[in-house]
C-alpha positions as CSV (number, residue, x, y, z in Angstrom):
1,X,65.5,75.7,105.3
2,X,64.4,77.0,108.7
3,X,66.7,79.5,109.7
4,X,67.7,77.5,112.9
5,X,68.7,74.3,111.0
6,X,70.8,77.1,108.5
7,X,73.1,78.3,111.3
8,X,73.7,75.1,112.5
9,X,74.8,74.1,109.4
10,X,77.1,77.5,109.3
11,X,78.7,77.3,112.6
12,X,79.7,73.7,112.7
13,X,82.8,71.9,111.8
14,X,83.7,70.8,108.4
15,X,84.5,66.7,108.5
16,X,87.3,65.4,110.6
17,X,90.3,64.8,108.5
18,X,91.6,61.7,107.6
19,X,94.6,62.9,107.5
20,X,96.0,63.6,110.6
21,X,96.8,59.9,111.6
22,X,100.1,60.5,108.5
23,X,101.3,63.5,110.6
24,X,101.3,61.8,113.8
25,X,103.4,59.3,112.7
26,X,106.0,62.0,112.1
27,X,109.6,62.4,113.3
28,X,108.6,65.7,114.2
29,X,105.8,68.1,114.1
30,X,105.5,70.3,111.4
31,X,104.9,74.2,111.9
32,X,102.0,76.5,110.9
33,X,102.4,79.7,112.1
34,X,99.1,82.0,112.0
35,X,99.6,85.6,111.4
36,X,96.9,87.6,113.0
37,X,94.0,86.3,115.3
38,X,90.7,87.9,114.5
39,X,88.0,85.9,113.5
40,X,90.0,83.5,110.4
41,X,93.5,83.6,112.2
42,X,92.4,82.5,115.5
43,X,89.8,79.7,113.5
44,X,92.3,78.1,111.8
45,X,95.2,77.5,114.5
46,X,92.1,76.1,116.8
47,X,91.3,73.9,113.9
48,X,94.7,72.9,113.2
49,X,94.9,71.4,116.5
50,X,91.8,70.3,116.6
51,X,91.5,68.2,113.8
52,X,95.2,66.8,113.6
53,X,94.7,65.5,117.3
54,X,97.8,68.6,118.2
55,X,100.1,66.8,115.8
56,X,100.5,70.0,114.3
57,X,103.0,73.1,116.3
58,X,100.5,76.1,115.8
59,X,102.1,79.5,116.6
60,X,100.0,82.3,116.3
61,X,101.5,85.8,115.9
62,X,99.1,88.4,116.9
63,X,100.3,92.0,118.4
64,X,97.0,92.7,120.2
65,X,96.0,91.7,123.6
66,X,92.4,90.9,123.3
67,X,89.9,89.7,121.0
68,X,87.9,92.4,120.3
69,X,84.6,91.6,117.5
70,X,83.4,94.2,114.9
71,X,80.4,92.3,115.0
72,X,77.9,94.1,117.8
73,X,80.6,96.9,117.6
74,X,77.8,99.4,116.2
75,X,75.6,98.3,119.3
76,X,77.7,99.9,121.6
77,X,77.9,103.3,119.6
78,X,73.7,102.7,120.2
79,X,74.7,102.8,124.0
80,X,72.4,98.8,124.3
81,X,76.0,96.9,124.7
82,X,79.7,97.7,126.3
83,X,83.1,97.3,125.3
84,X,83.5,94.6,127.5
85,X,80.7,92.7,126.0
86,X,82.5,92.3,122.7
87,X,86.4,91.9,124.2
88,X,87.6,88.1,124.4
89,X,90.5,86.5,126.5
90,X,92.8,84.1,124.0
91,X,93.3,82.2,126.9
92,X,91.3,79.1,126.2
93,X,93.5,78.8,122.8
94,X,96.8,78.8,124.6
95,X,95.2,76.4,128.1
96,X,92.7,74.0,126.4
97,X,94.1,73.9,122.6
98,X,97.8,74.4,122.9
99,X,98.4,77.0,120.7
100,X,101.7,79.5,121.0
101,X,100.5,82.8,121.3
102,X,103.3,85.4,120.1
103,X,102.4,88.9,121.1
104,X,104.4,90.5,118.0
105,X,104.0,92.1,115.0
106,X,105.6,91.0,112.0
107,X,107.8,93.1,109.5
108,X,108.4,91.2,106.7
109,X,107.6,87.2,104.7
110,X,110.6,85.3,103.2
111,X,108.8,83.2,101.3
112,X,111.1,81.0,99.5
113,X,113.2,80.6,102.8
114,X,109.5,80.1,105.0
115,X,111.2,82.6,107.5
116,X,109.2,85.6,109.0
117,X,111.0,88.7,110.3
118,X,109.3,90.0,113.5
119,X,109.5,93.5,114.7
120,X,112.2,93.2,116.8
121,X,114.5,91.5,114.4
122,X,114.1,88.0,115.8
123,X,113.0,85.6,113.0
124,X,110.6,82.1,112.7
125,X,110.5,79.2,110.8
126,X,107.6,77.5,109.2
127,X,106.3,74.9,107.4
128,X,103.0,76.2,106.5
129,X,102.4,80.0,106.6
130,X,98.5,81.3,107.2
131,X,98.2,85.2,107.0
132,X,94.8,86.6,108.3
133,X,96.1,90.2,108.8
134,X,92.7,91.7,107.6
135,X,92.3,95.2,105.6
136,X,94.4,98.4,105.4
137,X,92.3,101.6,104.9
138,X,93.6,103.3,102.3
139,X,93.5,106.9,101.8
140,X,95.4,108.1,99.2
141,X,92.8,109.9,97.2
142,X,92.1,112.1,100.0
143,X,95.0,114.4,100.5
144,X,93.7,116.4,103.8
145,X,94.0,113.1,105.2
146,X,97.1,111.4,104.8
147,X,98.1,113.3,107.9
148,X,97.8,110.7,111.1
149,X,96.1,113.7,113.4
150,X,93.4,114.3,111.0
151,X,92.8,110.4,110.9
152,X,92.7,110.7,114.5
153,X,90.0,113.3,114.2
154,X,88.0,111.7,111.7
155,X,88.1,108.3,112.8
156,X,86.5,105.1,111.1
157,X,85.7,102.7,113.9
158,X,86.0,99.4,111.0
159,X,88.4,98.0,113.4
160,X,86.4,97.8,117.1
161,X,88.5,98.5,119.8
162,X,89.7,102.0,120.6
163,X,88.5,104.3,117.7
164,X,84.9,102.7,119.0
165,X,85.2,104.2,122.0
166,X,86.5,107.4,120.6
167,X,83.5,107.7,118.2
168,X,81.3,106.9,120.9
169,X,82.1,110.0,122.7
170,X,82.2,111.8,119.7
171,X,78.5,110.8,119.2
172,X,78.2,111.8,123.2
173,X,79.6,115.2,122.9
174,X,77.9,116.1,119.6
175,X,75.0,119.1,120.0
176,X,71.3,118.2,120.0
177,X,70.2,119.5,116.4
178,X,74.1,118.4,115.2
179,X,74.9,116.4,111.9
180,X,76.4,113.1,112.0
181,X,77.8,112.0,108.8
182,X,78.7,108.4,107.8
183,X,81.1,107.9,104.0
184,X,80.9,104.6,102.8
185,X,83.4,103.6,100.2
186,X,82.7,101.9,96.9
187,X,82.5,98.0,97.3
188,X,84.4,96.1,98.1
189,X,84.6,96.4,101.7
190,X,84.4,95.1,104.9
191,X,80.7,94.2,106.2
192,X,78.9,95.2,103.6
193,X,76.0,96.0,105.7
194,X,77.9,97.2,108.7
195,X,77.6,101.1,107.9
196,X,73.7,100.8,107.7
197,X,73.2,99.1,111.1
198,X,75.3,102.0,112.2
199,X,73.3,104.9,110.6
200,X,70.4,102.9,112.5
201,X,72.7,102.7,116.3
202,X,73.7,105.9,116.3
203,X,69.5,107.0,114.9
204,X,68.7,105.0,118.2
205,X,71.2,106.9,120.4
206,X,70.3,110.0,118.7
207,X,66.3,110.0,119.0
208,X,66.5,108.8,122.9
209,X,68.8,111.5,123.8
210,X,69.6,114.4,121.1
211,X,66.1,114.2,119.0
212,X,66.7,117.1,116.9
213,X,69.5,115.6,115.7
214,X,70.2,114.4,111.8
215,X,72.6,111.1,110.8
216,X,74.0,111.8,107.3
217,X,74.7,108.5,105.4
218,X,77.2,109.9,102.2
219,X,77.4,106.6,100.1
220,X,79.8,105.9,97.2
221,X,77.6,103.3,95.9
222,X,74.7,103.2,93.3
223,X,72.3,102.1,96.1
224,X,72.3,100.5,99.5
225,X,74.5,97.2,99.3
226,X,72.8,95.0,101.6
227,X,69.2,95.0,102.7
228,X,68.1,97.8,101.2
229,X,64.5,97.5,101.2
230,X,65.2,96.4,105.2
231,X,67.1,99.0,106.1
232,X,65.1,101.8,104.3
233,X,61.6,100.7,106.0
234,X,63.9,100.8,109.2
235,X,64.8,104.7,108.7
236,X,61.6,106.0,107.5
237,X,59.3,104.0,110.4
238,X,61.7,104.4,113.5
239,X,63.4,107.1,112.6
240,X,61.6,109.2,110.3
241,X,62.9,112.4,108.8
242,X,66.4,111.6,111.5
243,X,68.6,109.4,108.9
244,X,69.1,111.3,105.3
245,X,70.7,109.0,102.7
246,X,72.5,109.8,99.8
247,X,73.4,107.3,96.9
248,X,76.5,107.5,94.4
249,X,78.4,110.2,96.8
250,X,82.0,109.7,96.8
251,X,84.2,111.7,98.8
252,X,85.8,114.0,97.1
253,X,87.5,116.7,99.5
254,X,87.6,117.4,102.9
255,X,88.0,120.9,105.0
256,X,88.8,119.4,108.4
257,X,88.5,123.8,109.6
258,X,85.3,124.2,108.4
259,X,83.7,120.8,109.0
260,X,82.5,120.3,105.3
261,X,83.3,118.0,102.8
262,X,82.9,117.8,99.2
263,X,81.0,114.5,97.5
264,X,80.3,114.0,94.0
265,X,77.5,115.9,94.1
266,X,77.3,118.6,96.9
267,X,79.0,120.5,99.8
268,X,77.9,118.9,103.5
269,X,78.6,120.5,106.9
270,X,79.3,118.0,109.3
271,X,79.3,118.0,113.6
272,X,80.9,114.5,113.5
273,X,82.3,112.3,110.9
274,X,83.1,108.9,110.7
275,X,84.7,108.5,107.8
276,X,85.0,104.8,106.4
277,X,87.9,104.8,103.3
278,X,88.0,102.7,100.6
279,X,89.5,99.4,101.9
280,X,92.6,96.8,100.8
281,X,93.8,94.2,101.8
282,X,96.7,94.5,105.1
283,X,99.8,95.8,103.9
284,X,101.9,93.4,105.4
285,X,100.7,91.2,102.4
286,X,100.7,93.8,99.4
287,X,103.7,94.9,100.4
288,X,105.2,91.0,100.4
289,X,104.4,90.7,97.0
290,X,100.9,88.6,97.8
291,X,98.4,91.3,96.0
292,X,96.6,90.5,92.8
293,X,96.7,92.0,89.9
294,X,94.9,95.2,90.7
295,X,97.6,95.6,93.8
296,X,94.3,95.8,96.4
297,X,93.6,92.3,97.4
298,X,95.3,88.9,97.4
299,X,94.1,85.5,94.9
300,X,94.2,82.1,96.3
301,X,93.2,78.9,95.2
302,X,89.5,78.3,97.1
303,X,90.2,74.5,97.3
304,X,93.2,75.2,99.9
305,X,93.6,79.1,100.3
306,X,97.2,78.8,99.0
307,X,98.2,82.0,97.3
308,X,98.6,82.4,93.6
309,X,102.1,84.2,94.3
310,X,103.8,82.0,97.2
311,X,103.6,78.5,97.6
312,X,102.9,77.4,101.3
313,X,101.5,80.6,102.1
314,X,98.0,80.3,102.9
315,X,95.9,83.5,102.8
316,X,92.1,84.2,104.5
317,X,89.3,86.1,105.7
318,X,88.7,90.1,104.3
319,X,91.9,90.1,102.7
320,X,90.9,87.9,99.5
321,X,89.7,89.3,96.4
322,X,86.7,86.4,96.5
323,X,83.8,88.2,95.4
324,X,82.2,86.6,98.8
325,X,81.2,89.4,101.6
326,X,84.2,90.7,103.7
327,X,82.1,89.0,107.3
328,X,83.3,87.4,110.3
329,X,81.2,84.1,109.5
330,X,83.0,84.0,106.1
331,X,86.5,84.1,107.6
332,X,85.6,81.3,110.0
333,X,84.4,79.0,107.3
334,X,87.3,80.0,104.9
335,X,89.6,79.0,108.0
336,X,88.0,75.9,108.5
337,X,88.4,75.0,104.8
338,X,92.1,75.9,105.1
339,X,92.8,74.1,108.2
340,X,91.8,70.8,106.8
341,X,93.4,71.1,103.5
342,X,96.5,72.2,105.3
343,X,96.4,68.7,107.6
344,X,95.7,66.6,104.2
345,X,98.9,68.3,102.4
346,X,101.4,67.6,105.4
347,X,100.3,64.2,105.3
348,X,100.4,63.8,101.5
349,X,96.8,63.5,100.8
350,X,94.4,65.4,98.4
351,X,92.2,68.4,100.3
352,X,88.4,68.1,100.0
353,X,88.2,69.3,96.0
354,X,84.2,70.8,96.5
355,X,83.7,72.7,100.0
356,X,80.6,74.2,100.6
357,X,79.9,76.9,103.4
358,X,77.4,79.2,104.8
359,X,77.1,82.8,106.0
360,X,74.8,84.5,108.2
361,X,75.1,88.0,108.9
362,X,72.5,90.2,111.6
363,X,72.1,93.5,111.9
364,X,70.2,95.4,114.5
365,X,68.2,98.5,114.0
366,X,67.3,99.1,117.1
367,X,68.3,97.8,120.6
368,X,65.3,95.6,120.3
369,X,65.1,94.3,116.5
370,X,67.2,92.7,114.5
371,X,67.2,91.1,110.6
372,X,69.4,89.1,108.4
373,X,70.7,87.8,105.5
374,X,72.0,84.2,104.6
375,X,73.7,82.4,102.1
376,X,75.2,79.2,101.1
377,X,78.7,79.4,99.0
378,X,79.6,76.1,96.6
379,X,83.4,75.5,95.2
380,X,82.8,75.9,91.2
381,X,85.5,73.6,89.5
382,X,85.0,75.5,86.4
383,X,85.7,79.0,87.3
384,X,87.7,77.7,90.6
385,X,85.9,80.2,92.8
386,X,83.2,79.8,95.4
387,X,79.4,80.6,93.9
388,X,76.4,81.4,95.5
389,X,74.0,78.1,96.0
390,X,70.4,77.7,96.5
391,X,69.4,77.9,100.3
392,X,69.3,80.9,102.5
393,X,67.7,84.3,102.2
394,X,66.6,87.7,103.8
395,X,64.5,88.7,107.0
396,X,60.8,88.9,105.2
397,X,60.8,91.9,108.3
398,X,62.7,93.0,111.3
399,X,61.7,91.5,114.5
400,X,62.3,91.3,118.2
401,X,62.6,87.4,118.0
402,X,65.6,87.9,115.7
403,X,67.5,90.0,118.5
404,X,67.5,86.8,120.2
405,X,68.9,85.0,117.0
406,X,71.5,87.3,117.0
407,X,72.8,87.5,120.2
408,X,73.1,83.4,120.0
409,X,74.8,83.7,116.8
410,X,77.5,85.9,118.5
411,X,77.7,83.8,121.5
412,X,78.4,80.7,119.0
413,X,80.8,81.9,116.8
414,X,82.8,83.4,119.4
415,X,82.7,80.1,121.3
416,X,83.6,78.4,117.8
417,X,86.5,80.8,117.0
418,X,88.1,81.1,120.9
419,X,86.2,78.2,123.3
C-alpha cells in the first residue's frame, strides 16, 4: 500500500451511522459530555455532532485555553518551528459544530448518578460520559522528586505547552561543551518514539550552535522502542560522536545539588535534564475507581470504549491499557470508533462489532528529514482487543520528501480533530 493511499485511509471518517435518524426522533437530546479536548476528547464531540446530524448535546469540559499538539513539539526545542505553529483556537468546534465548550476542570465522577463535580462545586448531568484526560506522570519511585520545585527544575515537556518553552531555554542557556540528558521510562508510555526524535532536535540545535556539546539519552528499556535501526543511522551519520545512548538505564536517584543522577548502571553529571517519568493513566480516572487491575491504566471494551468498571462511561486515547501505541492518530481513530458506537446505543442499535483503524506516526531528525512508521489495528473477537494487521510498515530511509509528508499529516489531523 503506497504510503499516500495508507494515510488517507488513517485520517478519514469511519461510515456514517445509521443510527442517528432514532435520536432525532427524540423528545429530547441526550447528553455526552467530553472530558478533556486533546487529540481523542476534541475527536469524538466533533464526531458526535457530526455524524448524529447535532442530535446529540455535546459538552466538552476542558480547563485549557488552546490546543496545543505534542506532535512537532520536539521541532521547536530544534529551533525549525514555534509555539504558535503548534497552538490551535477551539473555535471552529464551538461556531461551525455546536459543541459547549466548558473551561473547567473536574473533581470528581458519580457514576451510578451520571453526575460530574466540577471544581467549583457546580455539578452536570449526562447521558453518556467520554473521559480523554490523558496520562499522569508518576513519580513515586523517585523521592528527590516528589517536591513540585524540583519538578519545576527538571521538567519533562510530554505535555507541549509551557514546560516546552521552559526546556527550550534550558537547551538555550546550557554551555557549549554541556551535557544534555534525556530518561526514558520503561514502556508503556506516551509516543513511543517521541524521546528519540528529541535526542535528534535538540542534536540539531546543538551541532548548529553549541557543537561541543553532548545529548545523553538514559533509557529504561532493553533497546530503542521504535525505529531503532532509523534512529541509530540518524545519530551516528548527522550527528556523530554528539548523541551517546544507553540501553536498560533506569533512574535510580537523583542529586538535584550536584547535577548527577544515579541509573542502573552508572553515576551521570548532567548540565540539563529532561526527565520523562514513568507514565499512568490521568488521575482523575484512577482515582474514580476506572483503573485496571494493576491501578496504572483503565480497560474498556474496544468495540464501544465503555469501561470495564462504569457503565456509560466511555474511556479513550493514552489512557487505555491497549497494548496499541500511546499517539495522537491512535486517539483520533479510537474517538471515531467511540463516537459511532455511542450514536448506535442511544438509538438502540448494535455498534460496528469489527473496527479496523490505522496509525501513522513521523518523526523528524533533522529540520529537513523525516521517517515513519505505520500500522493497521483489527478488532479480534477472540481475545476482544485490537491486533496488529497486515498493511503498513517503516521508512526503508529518512528523507527530505517525508518532511513534506509530515508536515501534511499534521495539517490533516489537526483539521480532522478541530476544522
Amino acid at each position: 500500500m503506497k504510503r499516500r493511499h495508507f494515510n488517507q485511509l488513517a485520517l478519514a471518517s469511519l461510515i456514517l451511522p445509521g443510527a442517528w435518524r432514532s435520536i432525532a426522533r427524540a423528545a429530547s437530546a441526550p447528553r455526552v459530555v467530553v472530558i478533556g479536548a486533546g487529540f481523542a476528547g476534541a475527536t469524538v464531540a466533533k464526531y458526535l455532532r457530526v455524524w448524529s446530524h447535532n442530535s446529540i448535546e455535546v459538552i466538552l469540559v476542558e480547563p485549557g485555553r488552546a490546543f496545543v499538539s505534542c506532535p512537532v513539539s520536539n521541532l521547536v526545542l530544534g529551533g525549525s518551528r514555534q509555539m504558535q505553529d503548534i497552538t490551535h483556537s477551539y473555535d471552529e468546534l464551538i461556531k461551525r459544530y455546536g459543541i459547549q465548550l466548558l473551561q473547567a476542570s473536574v473533581s470528581a465522577i458519580d457514576a451510578a448518578q451520571r453526575r460530574l463535580r466540577l471544581d467549583d462545586g457546580a455539578t452536570l448531568r449526562y447521558d453518556k460520559l467520554v473521559l480523554a484526560p490523558g496520562i499522569s506522570f508518576d513519580y513515586s519511585r523517585l523521592n528527590a522528586m516528589t517536591g513540585v520545585l524540583l519538578q519545576e527544575r527538571f521538567l519533562h515537556a510530554w505535555k507541549a505547552g509551557v514546560q516546552t518553552l521552559a526546556l527550550q531555554q534550558q537547551l538555550q542557556a546550557m554551555r557549549d561543551g554541556g551535557v544534555f540528558a534525556i530518561t526514558i521510562p520503561a514502556l508503556p508510555y506516551r509516543c513511543p518514539p517521541g524521546p528519540y526524535e528529541r535526542a535528534c532536535q535538540v542534536a540539531y540545535y546543538l551541532k548548529r550552535h553549541k557543537p561541543r556539546s553532548k545529548v545523553l539519552v538514559l533509557d529504561a528499556n532493553p533497546a530503542i522502542t521504535s525505529k531503532r535501526a532509523l534512529f541509530e543511522r540518524a545519530w551516528a551519520e548527522l550527528y556523530p560522536g554528539m548523541v551517546e545512548y544507553h540501553a536498560s538505564s533506569d533512574l535510580n536517584a537523583i542529586d538535584p545539588d550536584r547535577q548527577t543522577l544515579n541509573t542502573t548502571f552508572e553515576r551521570v553529571k548532567f548540565d540539563v535534564l529532561n526527565l520523562i517519568p514513568p507514565q499512568t493513566a490521568s488521575r482523575l480516572a484512577l482515582d474514580n475507581g476506572l483503573g485496571n487491575a494493576g491501578g496504572r491504566w483503565c480497560d474498556v471494551d474496544y468495540v464501544t470504549y465503555e469501561s470495564r468498571q462504569a457503565r456509560h462511561v466511555h474511556i479513550l486515547g493514552d489512557a487505555l491499557d491497549s497494548g496499541l501505541p500511546k499517539s495522537a492518530h491512535i486517539a483520533t481513530s479510537e474517538a471515531k470508533v467511540c463516537a459511532s458506537a455511542i450514536i448506535a446505543l442511544l438509538a438502540g442499535e448494535a455498534p460496528d462489532p469489527a473496527p479496523v483503524f490505522a496509525n501513522t506516526c513521523y518523526s523528524y531528525v533533522s529540520a529537513e528529514e523525516a521517517m515513519h512508521v505505520a500500522n493497521v489495528y483489527r478488532f479480534d473477537a477472540a481475545s476482544r482487543e485490537m491486533k496488529p494487521a497486515p498493511g503498513g510498515g517503516v521508512s526503508q530511509a529518512r528523507s527530505a520528501s517525508e518532511v513534506q509528508e509530515a508536515r501534511s499529516w499534521a495539517v490533516n489531523i489537526w483539521h480532522d480533530v478541530l476544522g
